[in-house]
C-alpha positions as CSV (number, residue, x, y, z in Angstrom):
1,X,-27.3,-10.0,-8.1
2,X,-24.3,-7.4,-8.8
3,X,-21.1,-8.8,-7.8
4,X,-19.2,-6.0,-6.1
5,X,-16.1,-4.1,-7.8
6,X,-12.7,-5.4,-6.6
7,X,-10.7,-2.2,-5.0
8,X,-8.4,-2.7,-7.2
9,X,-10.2,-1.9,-9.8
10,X,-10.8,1.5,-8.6
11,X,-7.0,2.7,-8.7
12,X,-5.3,2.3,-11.9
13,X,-2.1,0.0,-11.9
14,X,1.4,1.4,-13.8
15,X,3.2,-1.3,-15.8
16,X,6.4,-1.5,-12.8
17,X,2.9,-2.3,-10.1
18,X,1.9,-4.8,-12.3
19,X,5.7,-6.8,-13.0
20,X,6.2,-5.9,-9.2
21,X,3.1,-8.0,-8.1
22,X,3.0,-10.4,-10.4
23,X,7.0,-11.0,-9.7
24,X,6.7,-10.8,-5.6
25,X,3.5,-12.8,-5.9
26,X,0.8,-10.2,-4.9
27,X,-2.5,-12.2,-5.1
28,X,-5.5,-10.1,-6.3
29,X,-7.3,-10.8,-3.2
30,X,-4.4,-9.6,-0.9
31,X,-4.4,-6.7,-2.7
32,X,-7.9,-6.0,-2.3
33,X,-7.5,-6.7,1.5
34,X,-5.0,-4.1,1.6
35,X,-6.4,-1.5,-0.4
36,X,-9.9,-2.1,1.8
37,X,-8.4,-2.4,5.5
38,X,-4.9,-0.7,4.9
39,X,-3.7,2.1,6.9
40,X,-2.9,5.7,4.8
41,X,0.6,7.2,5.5
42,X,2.6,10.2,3.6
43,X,6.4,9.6,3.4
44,X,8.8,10.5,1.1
45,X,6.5,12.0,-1.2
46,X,4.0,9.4,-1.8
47,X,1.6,7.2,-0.1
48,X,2.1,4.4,1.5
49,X,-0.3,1.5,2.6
50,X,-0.1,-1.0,5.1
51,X,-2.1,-3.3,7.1
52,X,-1.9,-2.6,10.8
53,X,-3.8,-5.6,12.4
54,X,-4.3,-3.6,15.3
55,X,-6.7,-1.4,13.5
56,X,-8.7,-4.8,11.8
57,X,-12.8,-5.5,12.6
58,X,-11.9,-8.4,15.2
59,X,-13.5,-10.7,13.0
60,X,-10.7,-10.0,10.4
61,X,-7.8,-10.2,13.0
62,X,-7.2,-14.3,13.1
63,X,-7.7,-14.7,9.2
64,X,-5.7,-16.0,6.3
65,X,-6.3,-12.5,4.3
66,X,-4.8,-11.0,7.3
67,X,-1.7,-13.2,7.9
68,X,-0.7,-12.7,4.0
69,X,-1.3,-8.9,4.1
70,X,1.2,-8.6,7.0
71,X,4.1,-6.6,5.9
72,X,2.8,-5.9,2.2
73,X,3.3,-2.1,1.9
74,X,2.0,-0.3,-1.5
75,X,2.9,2.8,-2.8
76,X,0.2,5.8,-4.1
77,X,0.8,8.7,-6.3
78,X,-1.0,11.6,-6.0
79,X,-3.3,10.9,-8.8
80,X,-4.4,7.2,-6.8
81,X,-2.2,5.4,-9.2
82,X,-0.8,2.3,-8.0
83,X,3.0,2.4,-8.3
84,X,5.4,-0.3,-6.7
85,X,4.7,-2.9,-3.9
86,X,7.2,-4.9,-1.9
87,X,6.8,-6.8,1.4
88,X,9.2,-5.7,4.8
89,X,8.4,-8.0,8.2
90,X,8.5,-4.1,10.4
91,X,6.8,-2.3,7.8
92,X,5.0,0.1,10.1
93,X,7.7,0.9,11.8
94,X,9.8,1.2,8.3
95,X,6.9,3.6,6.9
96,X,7.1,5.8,10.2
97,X,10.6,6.5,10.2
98,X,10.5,7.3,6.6
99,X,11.5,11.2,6.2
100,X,8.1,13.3,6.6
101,X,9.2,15.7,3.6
102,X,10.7,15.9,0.7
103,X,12.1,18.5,-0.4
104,X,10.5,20.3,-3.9
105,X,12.4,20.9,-7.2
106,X,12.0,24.9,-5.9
107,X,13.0,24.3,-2.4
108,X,16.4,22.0,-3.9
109,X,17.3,25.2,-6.2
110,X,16.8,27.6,-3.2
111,X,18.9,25.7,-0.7
């Protein structure tokens, strides 16, 4: 029987991911959690994911994986790279008022 792959090991880590988690205390499995049931969001030029419970299979809702994913928000790059995680107790609310845009190299020299 084929065990199934982790998420993630799908996305590939950076060296700061890696001293961020192990120093904040990211356990694989909450990681996995998050990367399987978080929610997507662009801000600031990267991507952010975060664990709305509101958006959880009801069966996921009540349980331990859920309770430590609350507030964990990880950052994507554009190539799926797993940059820095850190933990905020309103982090959907942090990630929404984040600035939509940010502005390019070309659009800084224009202005």
């Amino acid at each position: 029987m084929c065990r199934p792959v982790p998420m993630s090991r799908v996305f590939s880590l950076t060296d700061h991911f890696l001293e961020r988690s192990a120093l904040r205390q990211l356990r694989d499995d909450v990681l996995d959690f998050i990367l399987e049931f978080g929610v997507r969001a662009r801000a600031s030029g990267m991507t952010h994911v975060t664990v709305l419970e509101r958006d959880l299979p009801v069966t996921w809702r009540d349980s331990a994986l859920a309770r430590q994913a609350r507030g964990w928000i990880l950052l994507l790059s554009d190539e799926e790279r797993l940059v820095t995680c850190y933990r905020r107790g309103d982090a959907n609310r942090f990630i929404r008022r984040k600035p939509k845009r940010r502005l390019s190299r070309m659009q800084l020299q224009l202005a």
